[in-house]
PyMOL Python script that loads the backbone (N, CA, C, O; Angstrom):
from pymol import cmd

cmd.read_pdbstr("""\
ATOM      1  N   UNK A   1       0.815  -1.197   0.000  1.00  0.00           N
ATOM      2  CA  UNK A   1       0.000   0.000   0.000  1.00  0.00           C
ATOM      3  C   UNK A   1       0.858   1.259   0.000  1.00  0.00           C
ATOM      4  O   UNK A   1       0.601   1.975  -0.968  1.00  0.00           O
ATOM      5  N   UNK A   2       1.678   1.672   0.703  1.00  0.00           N
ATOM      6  CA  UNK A   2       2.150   2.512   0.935  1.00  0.00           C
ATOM      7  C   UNK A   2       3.123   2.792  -0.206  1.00  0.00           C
ATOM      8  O   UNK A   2       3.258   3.981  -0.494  1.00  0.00           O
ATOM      9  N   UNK A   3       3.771   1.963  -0.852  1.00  0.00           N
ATOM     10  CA  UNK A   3       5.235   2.384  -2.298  1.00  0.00           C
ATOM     11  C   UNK A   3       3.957   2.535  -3.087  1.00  0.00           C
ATOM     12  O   UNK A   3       3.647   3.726  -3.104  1.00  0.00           O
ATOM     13  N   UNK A   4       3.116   1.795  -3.733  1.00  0.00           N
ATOM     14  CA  UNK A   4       2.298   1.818  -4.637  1.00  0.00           C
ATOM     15  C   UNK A   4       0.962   2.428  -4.903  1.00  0.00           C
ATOM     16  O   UNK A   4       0.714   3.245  -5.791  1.00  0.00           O
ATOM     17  N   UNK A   5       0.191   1.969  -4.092  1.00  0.00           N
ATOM     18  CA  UNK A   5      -1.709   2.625  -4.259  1.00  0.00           C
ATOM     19  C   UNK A   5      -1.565   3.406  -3.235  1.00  0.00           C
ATOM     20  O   UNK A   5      -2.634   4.005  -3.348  1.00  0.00           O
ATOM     21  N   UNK A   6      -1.042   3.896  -2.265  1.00  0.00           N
ATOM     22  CA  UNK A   6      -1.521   5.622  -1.699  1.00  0.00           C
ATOM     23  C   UNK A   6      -0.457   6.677  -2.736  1.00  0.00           C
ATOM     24  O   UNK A   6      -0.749   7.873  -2.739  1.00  0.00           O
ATOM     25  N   UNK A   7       0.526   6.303  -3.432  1.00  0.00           N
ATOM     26  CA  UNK A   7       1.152   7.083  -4.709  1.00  0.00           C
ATOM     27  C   UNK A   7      -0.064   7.457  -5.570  1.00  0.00           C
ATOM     28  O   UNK A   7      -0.616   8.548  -5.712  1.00  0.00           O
ATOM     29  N   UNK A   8      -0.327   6.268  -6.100  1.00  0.00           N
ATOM     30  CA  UNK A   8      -1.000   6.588  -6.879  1.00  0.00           C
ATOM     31  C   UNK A   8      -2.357   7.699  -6.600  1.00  0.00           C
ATOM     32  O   UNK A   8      -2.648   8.757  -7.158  1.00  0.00           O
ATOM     33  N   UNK A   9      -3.024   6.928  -5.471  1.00  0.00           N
ATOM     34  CA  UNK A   9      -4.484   7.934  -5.702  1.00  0.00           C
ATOM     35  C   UNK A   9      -3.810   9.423  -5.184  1.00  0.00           C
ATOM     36  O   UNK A   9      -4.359  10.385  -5.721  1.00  0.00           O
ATOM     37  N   UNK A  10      -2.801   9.742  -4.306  1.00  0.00           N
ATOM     38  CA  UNK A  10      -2.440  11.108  -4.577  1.00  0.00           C
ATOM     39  C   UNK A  10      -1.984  11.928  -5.696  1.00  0.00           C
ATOM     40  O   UNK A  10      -2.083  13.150  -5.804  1.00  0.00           O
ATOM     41  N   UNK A  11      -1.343  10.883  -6.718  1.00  0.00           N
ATOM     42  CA  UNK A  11      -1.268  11.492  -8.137  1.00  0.00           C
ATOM     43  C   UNK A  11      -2.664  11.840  -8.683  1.00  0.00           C
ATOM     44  O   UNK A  11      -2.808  12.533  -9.691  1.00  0.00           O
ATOM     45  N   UNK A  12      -3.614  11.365  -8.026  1.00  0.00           N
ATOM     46  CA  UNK A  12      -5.133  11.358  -8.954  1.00  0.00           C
ATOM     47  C   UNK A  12      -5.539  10.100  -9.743  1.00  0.00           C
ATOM     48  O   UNK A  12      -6.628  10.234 -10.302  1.00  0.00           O
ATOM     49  N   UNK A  13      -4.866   8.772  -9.951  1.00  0.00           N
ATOM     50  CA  UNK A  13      -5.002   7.743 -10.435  1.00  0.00           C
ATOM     51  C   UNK A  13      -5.588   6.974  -9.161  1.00  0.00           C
ATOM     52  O   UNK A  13      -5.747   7.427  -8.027  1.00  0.00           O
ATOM     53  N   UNK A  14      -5.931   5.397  -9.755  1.00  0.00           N
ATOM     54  CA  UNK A  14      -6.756   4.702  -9.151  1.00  0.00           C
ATOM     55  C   UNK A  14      -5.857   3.944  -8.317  1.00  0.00           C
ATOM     56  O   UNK A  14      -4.864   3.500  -8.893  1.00  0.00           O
ATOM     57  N   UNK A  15      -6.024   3.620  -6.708  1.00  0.00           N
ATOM     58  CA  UNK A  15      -5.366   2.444  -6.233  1.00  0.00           C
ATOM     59  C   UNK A  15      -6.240   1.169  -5.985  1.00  0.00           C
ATOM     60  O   UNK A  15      -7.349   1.404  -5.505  1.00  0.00           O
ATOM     61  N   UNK A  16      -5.882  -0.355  -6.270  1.00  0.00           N
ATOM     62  CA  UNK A  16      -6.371  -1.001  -6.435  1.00  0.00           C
ATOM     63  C   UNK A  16      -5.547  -2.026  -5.025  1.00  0.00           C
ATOM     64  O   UNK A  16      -4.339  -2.246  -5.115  1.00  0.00           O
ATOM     65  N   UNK A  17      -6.111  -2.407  -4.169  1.00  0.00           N
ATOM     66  CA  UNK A  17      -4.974  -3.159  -3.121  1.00  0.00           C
ATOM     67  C   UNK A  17      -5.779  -4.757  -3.250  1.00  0.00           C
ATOM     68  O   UNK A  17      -6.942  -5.159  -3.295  1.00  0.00           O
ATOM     69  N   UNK A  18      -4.510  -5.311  -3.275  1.00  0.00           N
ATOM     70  CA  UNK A  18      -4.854  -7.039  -2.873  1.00  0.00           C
ATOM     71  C   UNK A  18      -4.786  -7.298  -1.986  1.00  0.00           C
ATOM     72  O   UNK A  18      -3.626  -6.886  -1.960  1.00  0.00           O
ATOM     73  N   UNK A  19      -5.007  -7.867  -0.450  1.00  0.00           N
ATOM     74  CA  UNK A  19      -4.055  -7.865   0.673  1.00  0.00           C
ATOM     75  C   UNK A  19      -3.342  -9.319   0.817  1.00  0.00           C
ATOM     76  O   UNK A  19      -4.061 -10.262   0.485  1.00  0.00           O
ATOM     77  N   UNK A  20      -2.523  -9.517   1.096  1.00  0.00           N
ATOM     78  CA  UNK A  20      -1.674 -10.572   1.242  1.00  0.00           C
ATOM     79  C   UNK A  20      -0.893 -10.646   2.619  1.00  0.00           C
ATOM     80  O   UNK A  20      -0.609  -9.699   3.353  1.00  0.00           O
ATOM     81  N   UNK A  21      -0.624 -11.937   2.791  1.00  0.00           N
ATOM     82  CA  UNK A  21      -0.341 -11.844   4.186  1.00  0.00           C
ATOM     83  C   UNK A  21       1.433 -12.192   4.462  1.00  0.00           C
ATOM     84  O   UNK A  21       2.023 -12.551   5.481  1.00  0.00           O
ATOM     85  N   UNK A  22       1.848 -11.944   3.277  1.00  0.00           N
ATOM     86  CA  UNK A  22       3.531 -11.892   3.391  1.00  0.00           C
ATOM     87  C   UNK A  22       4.057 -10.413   2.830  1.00  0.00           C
ATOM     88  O   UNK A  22       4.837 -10.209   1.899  1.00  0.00           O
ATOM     89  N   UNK A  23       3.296  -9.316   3.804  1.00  0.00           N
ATOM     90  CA  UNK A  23       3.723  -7.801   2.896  1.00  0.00           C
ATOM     91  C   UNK A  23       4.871  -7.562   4.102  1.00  0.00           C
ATOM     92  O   UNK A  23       4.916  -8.116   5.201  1.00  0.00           O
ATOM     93  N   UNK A  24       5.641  -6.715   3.627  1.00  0.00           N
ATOM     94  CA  UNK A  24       6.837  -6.147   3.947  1.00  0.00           C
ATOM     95  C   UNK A  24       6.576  -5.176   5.237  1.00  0.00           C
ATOM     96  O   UNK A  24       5.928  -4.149   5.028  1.00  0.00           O
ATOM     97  N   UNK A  25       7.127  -5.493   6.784  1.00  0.00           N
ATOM     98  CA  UNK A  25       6.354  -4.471   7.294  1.00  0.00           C
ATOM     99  C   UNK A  25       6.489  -2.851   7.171  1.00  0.00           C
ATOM    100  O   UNK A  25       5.881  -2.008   7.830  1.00  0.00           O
ATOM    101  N   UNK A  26       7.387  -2.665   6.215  1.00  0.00           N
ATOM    102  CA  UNK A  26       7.202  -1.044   6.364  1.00  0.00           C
ATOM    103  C   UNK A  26       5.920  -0.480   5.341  1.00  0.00           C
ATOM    104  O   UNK A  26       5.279   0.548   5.121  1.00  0.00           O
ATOM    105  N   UNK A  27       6.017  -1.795   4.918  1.00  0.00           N
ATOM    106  CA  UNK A  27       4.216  -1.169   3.673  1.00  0.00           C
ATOM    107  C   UNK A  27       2.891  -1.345   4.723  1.00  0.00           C
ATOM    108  O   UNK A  27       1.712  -1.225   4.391  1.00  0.00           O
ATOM    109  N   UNK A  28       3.277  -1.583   5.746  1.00  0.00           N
ATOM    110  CA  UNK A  28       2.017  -1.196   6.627  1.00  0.00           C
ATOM    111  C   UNK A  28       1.345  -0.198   6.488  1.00  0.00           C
ATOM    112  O   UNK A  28       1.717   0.548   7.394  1.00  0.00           O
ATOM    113  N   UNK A  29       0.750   0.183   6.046  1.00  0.00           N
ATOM    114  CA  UNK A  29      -0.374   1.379   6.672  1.00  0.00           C
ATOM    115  C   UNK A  29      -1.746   0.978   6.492  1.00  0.00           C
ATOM    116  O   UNK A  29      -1.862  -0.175   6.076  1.00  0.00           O
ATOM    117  N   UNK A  30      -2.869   1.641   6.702  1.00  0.00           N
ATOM    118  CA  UNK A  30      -3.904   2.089   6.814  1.00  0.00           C
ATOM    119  C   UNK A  30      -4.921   1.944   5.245  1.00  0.00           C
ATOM    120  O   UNK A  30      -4.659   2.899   4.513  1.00  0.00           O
ATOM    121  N   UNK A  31      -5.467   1.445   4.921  1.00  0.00           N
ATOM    122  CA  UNK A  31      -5.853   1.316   3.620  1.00  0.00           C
ATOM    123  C   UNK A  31      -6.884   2.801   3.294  1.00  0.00           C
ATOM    124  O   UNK A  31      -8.026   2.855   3.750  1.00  0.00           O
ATOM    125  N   UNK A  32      -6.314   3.907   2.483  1.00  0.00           N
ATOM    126  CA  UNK A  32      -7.179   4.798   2.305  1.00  0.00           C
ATOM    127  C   UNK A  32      -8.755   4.459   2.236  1.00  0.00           C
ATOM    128  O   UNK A  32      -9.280   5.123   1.343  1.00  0.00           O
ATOM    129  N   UNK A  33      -9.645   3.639   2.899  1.00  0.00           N
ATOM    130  CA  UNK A  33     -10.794   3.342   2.641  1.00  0.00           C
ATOM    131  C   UNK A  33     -11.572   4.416   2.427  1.00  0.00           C
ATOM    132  O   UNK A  33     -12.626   4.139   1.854  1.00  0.00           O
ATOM    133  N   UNK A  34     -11.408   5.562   2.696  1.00  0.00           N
ATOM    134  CA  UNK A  34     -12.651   7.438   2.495  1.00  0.00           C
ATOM    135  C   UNK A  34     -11.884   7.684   0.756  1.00  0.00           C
ATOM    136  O   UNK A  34     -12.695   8.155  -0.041  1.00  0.00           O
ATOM    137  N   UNK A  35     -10.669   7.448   0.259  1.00  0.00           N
ATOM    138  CA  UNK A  35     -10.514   7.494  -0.993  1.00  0.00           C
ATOM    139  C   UNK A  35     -11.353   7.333  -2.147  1.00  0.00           C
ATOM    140  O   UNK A  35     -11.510   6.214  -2.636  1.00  0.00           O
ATOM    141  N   UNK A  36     -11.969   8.470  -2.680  1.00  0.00           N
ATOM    142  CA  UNK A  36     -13.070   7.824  -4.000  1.00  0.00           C
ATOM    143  C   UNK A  36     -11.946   6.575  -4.879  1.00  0.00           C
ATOM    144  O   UNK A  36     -12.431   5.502  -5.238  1.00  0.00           O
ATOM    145  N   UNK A  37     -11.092   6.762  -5.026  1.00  0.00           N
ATOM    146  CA  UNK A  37     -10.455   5.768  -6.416  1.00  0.00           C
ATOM    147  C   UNK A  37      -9.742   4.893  -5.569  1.00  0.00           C
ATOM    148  O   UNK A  37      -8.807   4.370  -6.174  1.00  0.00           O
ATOM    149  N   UNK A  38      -9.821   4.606  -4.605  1.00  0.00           N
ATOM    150  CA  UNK A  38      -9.592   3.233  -3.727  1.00  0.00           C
ATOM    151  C   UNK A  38     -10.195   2.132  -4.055  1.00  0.00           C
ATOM    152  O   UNK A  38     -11.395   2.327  -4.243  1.00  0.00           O
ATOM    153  N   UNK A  39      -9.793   0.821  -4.234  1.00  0.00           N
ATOM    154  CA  UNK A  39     -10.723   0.027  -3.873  1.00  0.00           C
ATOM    155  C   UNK A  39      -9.559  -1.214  -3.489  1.00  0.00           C
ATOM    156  O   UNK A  39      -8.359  -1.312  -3.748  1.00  0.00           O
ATOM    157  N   UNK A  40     -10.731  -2.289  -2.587  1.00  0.00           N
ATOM    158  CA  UNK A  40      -9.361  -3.585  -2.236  1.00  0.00           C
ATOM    159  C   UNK A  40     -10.154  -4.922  -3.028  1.00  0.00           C
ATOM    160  O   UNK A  40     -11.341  -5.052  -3.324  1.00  0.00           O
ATOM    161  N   UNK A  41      -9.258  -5.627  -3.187  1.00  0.00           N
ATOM    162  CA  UNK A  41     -10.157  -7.304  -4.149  1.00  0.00           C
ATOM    163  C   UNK A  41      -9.698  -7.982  -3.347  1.00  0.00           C
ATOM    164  O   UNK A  41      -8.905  -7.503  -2.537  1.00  0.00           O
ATOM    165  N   UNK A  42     -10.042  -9.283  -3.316  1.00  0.00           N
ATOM    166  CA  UNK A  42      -9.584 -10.239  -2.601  1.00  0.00           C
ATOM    167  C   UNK A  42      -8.707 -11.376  -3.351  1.00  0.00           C
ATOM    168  O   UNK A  42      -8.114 -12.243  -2.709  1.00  0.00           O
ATOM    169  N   UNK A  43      -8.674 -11.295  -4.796  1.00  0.00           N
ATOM    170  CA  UNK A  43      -7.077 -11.297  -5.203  1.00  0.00           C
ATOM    171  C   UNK A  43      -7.427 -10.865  -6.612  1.00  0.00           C
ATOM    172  O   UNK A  43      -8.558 -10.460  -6.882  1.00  0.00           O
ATOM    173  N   UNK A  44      -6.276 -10.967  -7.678  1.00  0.00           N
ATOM    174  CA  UNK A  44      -6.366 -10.820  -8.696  1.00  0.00           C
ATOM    175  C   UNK A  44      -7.301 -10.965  -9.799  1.00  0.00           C
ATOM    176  O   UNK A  44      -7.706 -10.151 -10.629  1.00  0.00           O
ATOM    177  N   UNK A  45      -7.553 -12.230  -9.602  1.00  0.00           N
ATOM    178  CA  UNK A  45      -8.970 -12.618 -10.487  1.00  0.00           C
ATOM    179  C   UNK A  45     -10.316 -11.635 -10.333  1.00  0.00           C
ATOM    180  O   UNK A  45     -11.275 -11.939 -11.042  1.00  0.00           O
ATOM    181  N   UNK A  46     -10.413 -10.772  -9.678  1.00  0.00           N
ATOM    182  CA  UNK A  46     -11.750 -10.060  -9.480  1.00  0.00           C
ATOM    183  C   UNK A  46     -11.119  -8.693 -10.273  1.00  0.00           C
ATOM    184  O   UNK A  46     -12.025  -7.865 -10.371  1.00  0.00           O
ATOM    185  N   UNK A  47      -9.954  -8.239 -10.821  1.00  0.00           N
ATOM    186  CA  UNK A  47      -9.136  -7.368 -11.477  1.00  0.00           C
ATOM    187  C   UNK A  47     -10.374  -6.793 -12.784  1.00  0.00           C
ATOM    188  O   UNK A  47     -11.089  -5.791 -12.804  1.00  0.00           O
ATOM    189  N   UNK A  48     -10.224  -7.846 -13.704  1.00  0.00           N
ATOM    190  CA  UNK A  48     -10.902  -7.425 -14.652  1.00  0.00           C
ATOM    191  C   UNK A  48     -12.588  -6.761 -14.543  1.00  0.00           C
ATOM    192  O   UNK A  48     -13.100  -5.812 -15.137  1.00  0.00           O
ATOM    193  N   UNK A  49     -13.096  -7.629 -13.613  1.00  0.00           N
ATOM    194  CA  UNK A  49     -14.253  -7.105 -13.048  1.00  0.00           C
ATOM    195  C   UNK A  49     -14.602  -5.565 -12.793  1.00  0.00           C
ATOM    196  O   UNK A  49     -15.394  -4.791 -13.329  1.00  0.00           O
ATOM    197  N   UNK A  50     -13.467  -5.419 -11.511  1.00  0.00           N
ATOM    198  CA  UNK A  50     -13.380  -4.093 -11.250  1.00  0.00           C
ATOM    199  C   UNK A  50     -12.963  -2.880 -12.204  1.00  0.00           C
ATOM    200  O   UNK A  50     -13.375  -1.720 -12.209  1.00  0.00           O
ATOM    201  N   UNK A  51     -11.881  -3.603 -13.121  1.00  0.00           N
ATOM    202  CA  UNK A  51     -11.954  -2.474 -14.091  1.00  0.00           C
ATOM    203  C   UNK A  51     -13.000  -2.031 -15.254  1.00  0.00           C
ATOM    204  O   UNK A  51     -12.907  -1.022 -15.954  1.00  0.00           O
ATOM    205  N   UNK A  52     -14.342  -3.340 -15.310  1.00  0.00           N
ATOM    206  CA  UNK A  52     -14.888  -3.063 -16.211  1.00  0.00           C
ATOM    207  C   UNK A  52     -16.330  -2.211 -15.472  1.00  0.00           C
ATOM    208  O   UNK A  52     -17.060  -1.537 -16.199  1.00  0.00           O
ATOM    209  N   UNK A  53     -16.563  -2.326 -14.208  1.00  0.00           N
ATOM    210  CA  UNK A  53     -16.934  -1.774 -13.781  1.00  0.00           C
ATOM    211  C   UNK A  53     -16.238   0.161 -13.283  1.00  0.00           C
ATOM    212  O   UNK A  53     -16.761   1.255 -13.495  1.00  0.00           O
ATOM    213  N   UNK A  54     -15.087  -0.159 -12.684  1.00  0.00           N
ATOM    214  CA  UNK A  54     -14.797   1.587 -13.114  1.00  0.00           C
ATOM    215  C   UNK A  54     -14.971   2.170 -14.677  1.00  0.00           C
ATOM    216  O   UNK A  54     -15.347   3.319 -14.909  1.00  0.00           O
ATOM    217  N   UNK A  55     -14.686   1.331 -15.556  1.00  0.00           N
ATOM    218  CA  UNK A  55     -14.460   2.195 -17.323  1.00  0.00           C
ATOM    219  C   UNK A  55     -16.026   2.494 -17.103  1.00  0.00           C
ATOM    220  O   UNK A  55     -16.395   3.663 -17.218  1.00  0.00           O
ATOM    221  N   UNK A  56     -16.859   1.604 -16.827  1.00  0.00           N
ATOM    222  CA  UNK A  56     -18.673   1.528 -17.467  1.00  0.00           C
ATOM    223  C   UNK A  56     -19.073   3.193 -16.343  1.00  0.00           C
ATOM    224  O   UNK A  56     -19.819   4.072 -16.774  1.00  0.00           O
ATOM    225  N   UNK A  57     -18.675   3.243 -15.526  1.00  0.00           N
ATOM    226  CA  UNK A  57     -19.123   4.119 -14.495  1.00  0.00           C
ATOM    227  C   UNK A  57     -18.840   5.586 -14.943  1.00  0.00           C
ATOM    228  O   UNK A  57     -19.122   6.663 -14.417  1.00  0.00           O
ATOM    229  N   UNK A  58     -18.166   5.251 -16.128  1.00  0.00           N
ATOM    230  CA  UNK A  58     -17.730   6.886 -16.564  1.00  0.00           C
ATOM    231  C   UNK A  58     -16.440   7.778 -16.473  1.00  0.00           C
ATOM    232  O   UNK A  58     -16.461   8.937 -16.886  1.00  0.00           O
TER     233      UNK A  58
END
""", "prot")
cmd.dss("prot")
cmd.show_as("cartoon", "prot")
cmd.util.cbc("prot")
cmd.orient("prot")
């Protein structure tokens, strides 16, 4: 979370988090959950889903 998807949604792009249970502890943090372009999956395979649902949403 922290090198990757809170970068991103402060650039204004989308963060997308998987959670996994072998993360590095300094990528600990807090999952922006109040973030509009946040979202978490429960792994990869739900990827395409979610993106076809953000493109359709506008």
């Amino acid at each position: 979370l922290k090198s990757d998807v809170v970068p991103a949604i402060d650039a204004g792009g989308w963060g997308v988090h998987v959670p996994h249970e072998l993360t590095w502890v300094l990528e600990h943090v807090e999952p922006p959950r109040a973030a509009p372009r946040f979202r978490q999956i429960a792994d990869l395979g739900e990827l395409p889903r979610l993106i076809e649902s953000i493109v359709s949403s506008g």
